[in-house]
C-alpha positions in Angstrom: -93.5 1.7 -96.6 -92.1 5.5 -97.4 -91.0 7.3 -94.5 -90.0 10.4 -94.7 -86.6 11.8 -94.5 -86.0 14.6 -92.4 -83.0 17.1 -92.8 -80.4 16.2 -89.9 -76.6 17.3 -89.7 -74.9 14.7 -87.5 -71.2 14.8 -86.2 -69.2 11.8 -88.0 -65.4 11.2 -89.1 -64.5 12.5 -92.5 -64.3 8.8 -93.8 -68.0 8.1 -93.1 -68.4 10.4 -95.9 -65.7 8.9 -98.1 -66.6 5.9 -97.8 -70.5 6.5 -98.8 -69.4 8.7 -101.6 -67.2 5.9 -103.2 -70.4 3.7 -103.3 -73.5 6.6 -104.4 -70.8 7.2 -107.2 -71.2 3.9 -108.3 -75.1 4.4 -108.0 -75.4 2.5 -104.7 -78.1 3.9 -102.6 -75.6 4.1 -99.0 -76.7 5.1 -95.1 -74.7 5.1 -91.9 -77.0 2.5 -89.2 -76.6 1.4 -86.2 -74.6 2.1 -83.2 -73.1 5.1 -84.6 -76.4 6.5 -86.1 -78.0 6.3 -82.7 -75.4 7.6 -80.8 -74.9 10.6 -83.1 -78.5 11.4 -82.0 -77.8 11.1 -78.5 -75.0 13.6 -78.6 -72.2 11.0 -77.9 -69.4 9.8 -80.4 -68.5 6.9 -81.6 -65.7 5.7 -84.1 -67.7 2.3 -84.7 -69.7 3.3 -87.9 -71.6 0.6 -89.9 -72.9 1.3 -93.0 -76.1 -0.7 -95.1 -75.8 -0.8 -99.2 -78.0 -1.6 -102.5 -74.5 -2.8 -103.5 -74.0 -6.7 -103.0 -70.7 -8.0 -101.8 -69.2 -8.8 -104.9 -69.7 -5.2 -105.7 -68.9 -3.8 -102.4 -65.0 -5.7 -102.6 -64.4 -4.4 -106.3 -65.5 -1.0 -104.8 -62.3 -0.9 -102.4 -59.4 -1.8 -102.1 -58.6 -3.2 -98.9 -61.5 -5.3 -97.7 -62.2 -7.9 -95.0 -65.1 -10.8 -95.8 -66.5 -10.5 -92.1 -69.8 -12.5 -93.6 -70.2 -12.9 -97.5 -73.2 -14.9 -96.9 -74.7 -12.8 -94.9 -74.1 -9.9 -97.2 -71.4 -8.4 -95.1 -67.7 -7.1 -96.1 -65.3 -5.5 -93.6 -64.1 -1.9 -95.3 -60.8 -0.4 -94.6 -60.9 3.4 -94.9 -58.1 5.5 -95.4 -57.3 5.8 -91.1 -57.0 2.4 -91.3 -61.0 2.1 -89.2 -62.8 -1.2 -90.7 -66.3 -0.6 -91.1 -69.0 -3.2 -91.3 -70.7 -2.9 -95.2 -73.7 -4.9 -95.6 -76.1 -5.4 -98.5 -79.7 -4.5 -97.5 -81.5 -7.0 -96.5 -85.1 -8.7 -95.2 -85.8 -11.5 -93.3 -87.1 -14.8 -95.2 -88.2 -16.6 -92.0 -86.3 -17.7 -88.6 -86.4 -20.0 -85.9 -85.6 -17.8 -83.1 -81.7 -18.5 -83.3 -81.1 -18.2 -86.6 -82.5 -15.6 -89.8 -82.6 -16.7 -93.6 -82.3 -13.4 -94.9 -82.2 -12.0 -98.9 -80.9 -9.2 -100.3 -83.1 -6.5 -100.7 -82.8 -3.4 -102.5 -84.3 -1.0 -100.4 -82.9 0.4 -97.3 -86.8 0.3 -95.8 -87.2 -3.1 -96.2 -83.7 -3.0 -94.1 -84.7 -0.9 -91.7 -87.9 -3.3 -90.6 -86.1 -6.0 -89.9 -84.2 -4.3 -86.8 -84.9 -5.3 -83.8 -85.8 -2.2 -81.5 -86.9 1.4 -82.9 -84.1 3.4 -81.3 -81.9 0.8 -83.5 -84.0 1.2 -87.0 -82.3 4.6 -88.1 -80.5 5.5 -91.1 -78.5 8.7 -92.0 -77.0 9.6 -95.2 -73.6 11.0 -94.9 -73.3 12.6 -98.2 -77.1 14.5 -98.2 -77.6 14.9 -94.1 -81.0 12.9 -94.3 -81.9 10.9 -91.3 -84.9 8.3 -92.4 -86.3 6.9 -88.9 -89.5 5.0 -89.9 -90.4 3.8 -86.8 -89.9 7.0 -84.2 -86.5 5.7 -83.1 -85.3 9.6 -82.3 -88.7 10.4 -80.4 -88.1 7.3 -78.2 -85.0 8.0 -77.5 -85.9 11.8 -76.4 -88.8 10.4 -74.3 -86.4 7.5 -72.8 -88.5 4.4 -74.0 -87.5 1.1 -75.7 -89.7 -0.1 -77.9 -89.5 -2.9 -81.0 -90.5 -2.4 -84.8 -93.4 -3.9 -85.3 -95.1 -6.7 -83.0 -92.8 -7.5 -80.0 -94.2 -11.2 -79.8 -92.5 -11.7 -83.4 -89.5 -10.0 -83.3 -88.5 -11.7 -79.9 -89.8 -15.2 -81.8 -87.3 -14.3 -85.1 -84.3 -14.1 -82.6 -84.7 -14.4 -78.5 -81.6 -12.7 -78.3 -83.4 -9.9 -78.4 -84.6 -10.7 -75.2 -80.7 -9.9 -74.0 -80.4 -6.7 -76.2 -83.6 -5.5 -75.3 -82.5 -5.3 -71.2 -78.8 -4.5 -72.3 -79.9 -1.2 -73.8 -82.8 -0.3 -71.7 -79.7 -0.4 -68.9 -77.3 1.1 -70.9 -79.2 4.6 -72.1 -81.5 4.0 -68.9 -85.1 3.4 -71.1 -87.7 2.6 -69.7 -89.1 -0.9 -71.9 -92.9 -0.2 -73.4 -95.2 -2.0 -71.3 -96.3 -4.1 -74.6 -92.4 -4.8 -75.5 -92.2 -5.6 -71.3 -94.5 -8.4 -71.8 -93.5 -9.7 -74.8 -90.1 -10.2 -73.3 -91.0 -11.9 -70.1 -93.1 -14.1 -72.5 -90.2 -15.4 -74.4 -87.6 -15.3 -71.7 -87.9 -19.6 -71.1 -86.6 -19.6 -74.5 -83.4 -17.7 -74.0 -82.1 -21.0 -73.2 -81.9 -22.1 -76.4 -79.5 -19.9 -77.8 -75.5 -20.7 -77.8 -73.9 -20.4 -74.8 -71.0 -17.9 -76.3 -74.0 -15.3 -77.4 -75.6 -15.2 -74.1 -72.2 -15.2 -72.6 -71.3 -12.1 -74.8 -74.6 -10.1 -74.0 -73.7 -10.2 -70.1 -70.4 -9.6 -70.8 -71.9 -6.4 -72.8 -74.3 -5.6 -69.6 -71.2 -5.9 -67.0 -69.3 -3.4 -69.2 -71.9 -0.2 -68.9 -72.1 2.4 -67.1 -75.0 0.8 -64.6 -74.9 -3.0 -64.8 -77.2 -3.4 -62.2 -79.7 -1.8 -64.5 -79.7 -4.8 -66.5 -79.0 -7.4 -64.0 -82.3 -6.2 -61.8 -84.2 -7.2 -65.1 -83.0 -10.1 -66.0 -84.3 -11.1 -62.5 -87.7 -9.1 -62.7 -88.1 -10.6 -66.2 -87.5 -13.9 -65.8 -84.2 -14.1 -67.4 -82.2 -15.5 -64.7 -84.3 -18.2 -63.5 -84.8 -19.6 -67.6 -80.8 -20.2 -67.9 -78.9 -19.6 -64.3 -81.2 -20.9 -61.5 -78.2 -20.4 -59.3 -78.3 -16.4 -59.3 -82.2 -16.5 -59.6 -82.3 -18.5 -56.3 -80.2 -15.8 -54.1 -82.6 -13.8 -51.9 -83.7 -10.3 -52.3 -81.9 -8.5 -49.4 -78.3 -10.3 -51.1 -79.2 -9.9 -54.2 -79.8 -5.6 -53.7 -76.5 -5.8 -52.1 -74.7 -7.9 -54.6 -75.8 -5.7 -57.7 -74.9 -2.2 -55.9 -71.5 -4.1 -55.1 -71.1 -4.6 -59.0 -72.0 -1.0 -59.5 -69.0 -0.2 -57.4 -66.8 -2.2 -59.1 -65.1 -0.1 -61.8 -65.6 -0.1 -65.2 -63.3 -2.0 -67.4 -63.2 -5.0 -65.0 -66.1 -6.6 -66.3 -64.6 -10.5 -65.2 -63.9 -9.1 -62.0 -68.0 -7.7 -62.0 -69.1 -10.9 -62.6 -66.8 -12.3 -59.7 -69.0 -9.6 -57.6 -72.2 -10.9 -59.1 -71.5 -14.7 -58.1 -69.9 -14.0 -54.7 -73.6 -14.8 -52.7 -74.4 -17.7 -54.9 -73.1 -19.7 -51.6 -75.5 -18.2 -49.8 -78.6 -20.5 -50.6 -78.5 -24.0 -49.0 -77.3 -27.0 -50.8 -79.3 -28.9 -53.4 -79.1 -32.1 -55.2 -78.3 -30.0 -57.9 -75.3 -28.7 -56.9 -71.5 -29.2 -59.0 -68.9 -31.6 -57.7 -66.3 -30.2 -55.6 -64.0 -31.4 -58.9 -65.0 -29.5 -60.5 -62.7 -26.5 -59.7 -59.1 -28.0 -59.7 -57.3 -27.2 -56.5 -59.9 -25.3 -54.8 -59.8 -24.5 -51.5 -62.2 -22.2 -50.1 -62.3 -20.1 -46.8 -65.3 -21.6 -45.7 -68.4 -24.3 -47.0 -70.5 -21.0 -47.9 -67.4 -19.2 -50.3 -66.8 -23.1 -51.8 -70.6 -23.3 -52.4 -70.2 -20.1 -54.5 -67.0 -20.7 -56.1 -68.4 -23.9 -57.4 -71.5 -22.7 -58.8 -69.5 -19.8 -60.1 -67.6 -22.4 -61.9 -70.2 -24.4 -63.2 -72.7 -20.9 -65.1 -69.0 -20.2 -66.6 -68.7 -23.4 -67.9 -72.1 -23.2 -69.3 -71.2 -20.3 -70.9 -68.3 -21.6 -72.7 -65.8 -19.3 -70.9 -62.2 -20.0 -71.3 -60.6 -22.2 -68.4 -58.5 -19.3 -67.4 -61.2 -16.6 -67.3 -62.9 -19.6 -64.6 -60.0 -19.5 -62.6 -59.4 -16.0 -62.2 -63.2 -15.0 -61.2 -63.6 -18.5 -59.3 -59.9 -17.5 -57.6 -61.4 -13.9 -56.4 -64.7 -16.0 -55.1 -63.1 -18.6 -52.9 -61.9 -16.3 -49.9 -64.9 -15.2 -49.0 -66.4 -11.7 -48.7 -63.8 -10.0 -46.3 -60.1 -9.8 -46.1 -58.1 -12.6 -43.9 -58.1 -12.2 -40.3 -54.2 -11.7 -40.9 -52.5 -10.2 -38.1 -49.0 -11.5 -38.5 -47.1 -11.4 -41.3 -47.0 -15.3 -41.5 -50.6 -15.1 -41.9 -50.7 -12.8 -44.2 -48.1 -15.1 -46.5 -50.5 -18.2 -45.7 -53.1 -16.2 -47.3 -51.0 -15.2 -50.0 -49.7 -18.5 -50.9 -53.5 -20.1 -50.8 -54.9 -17.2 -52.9 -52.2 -16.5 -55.1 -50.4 -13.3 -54.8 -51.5 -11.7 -58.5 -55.6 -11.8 -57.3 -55.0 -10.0 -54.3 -55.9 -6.3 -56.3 -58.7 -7.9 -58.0 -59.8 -8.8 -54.0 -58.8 -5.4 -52.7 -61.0 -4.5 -55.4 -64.0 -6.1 -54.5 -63.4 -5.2 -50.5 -63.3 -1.5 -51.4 -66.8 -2.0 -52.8 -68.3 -3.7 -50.6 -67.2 -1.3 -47.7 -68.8 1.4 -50.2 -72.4 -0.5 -50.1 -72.2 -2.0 -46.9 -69.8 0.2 -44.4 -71.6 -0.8 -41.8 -71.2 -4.7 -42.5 -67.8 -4.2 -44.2 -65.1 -1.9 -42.8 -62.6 -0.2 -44.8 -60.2 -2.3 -46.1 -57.5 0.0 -46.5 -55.4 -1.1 -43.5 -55.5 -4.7 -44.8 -54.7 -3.9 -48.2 -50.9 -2.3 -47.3 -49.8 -4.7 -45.0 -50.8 -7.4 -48.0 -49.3 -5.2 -50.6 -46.1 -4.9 -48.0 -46.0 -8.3 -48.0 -46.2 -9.0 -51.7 -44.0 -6.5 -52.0 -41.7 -8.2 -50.2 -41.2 -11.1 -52.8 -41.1 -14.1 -50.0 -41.3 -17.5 -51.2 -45.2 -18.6 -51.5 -44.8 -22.4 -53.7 -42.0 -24.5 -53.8 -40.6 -23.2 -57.0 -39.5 -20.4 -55.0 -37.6 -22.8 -52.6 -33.5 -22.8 -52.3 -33.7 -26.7 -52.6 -35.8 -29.0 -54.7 -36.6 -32.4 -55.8 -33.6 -32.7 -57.7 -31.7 -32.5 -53.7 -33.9 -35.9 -53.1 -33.0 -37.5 -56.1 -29.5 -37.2 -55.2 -29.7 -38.2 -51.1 -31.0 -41.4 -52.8 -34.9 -40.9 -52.8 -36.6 -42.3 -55.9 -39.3 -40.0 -57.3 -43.2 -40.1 -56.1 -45.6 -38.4 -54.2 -43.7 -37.9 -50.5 -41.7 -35.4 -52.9 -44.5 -33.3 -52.9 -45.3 -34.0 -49.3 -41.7 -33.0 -48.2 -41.6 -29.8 -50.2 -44.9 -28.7 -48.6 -43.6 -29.2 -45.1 -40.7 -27.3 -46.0 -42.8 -24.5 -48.0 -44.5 -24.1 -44.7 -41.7 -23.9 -42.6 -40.4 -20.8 -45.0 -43.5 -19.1 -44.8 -43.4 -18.7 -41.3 -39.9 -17.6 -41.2 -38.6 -16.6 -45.4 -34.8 -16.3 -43.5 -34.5 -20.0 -43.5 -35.0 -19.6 -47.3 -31.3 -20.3 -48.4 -29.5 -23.7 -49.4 -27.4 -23.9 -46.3 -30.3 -23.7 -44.2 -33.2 -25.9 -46.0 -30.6 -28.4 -47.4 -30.0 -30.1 -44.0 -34.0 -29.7 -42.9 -34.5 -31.1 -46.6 -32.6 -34.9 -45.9 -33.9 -35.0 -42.4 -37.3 -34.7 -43.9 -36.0 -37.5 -46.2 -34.9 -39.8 -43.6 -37.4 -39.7 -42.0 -40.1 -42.6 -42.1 
């Protein structure tokens, strides 16, 4: 293959250029890919630049002085230019064969041969700093100016070498709003069922990547169209078309930078949908208590696709904790209500719920109605700092030990009662009030 390289002046950090000209000095053939490239050609910027060499790794580390091995074996070193920006270096390379999880790859000494093993056109692009050449063998620029996602080569085998693909391919066709090439389109639906056979953590990071853009919903409305959601989370396939329009525009609304708290928008409906046989145990979410048997459907399923996914027990119990209250704020009209709910949800989700009401009133004014007024006089009472567990109580176990009580579970029992009483009325919160409710609570049977 020679493609040609075409004359291209593209905006990039002065070390992009320092960093290829300490290689080409050496007699390294170098080229900014990737990311970077692409963007560049799109007219955004981007400080992530990445960077594909003749030189091997061994020759990349003796080039620099401060280097990172990111992935020897895979040919890649971690460069640290003089900002102090790592940069990805690998050796060129081409794929030996695959099993559509993992590539054997060799090094190659070409940057063509590097280029055809990319997955998607818009991705196989290569600019040299130092000479302002862009080398674009496959038409990556023209399907990015005509919006259309395509892959190098024969869709059917690059999905086969990795179906991760299948994720990338709907993650940037959302992101820079492409529309997928009818051939590419049917390739993917093809390989979807075998999405399931990746690692949890990489199709957990693709979503993660999708719930981050600009336009999730892009994605998410094709991972149901293609397939994608039915192969690996039943759950979300199975919630009916007039929620599931409803729940993606909702995620929309959600800003960006709260991609957990997206995804907590993504799995409120999964209630929805009847029971099955299929369905978690309700241990499966330690402590839950849910508003109602539809929001503890949810938050258990919820639960279980982050589990699947290999998501840290606290990330489950902060988008599980925004699930379990239901759609709405509390039907609060007293301030002891309002506490109750407090206490039961935990007062640090409540502006992760606020969060989610405000969008659904957005979507769905006519179903959900603003908010606003239930958000200050929960914030008020927040604000207020009254006492929501026991911890916060004046008294404690250690009073019981010492009217005589030995230590078990009508502790807990008694504490509760009294964590109740202070609720309703957090005056009674001092010593010389609770202690004398605290031993008649003990003596009695």
């Amino acid at each position: 293959m020679k493609a040609e390289r075409l004359p291209l002046d593209l905006e990039a950090p002065r070390e992009v250029g320092w960093l290829a000209s300490v290689l080409e000095q050496r007699g390294f053939d170098t080229w900014a890919v990737g990311g970077a490239v692409r963007d560049a050609i799109r007219g955004a910027t981007s400080s992530d630049w990445d960077f594909a060499t003749r030189a091997t790794p061994d020759e990349i580390r003796r080039a620099f002085e401060k280097t990172v091995p990111l992935g020897v074996d895979h040919g890649t070193i971690g460069v640290i230019d003089p900002a102090g920006v790592m940069h990805e270096v690998t050796t060129f390379r081409k794929d030996v064969e695959t099993d559509g999880r993992h590539a054997v790859v060799a090094f190659a000494s070409r940057i063509e041969d590097d280029l055809a093993r990319r997955d998607f056109t818009i991705n196989a692009l290569a600019w040299h700093p130092l000479r302002g050449e862009l080398l674009d063998p496959f038409g990556g620029r023209a399907d990015l100016a005509a919006g259309v996602l395509r892959t190098v080569g024969r869709p059917e085998e690059r999905f086969a070498e990795d179906y991760l693909r299948v994720l990338r391919a709907l993650r940037f066709a959302g992101r820079f709003d492409l529309r997928i090439d009818p051939a590419t389109w049917h390739a993917l639906c093809a390989a979807a069922p075998r999405v399931v056979g990746l690692s949890p953590e990489r199709i957990r990071d693709e979503i993660v990547k999708m719930l981050e853009s600009a336009v999730p919903s892009r994605a998410l409305n094709d991972m149901r169209r293609s397939g994608v959601w039915a192969a690996f989370a039943p759950e979300v396939a199975r919630v009916e078309d007039a929620d599931w329009a409803i729940t993606v525009a909702e995620v929309d609304e959600v800003p960006r930078g709260h991609a957990w708290l997206r995804f907590a928008a993504l799995c409120a409906r999964l209630g929805a949908p009847a029971p099955t046989s299929g369905d978690p145990d309700e241990t499966l979410v330690s402590g839950l208590r849910a508003s109602d048997d539809t929001a503890g459907r949810a938050t258990l399923r919820a639960a279980a696709l982050l589990m699947r996914l290999r998501v840290s027990n606290a990330q489950v119990d902060a988008v599980t904790g925004w699930i379990a209250q239901g759609l709405s704020p509390p039907a609060a009209d007293s301030g002891a209500e309002r506490r109750r709910w407090l206490a039961r949800v935990g007062p640090a989700r409540l502006d992760g719920y606020a969060t989610l009401w405000r969008a659904r009133h957005a979507v769905d004014p006519a179903t959900f109605g603003d908010p606003t007024a239930a958000v200050d006089a929960l914030t008020a009472e927040r604000a207020a700092e009254p006492p929501l567990d026991v911890g916060a109580l004046a008294v404690s176990g250690r009073d019981l030990i010492a009217a005589g009580m030995r230590p078990g579970p009508r502790f807990g029992a008694i504490l509760s009662a009294l964590l109740d009483e202070v609720i309703e009325d957090p005056e009674l919160n001092t010593r010389e009030r609770l202690l004398p409710r605290l031993l008649d609570l003990a003596g009695s049977p």
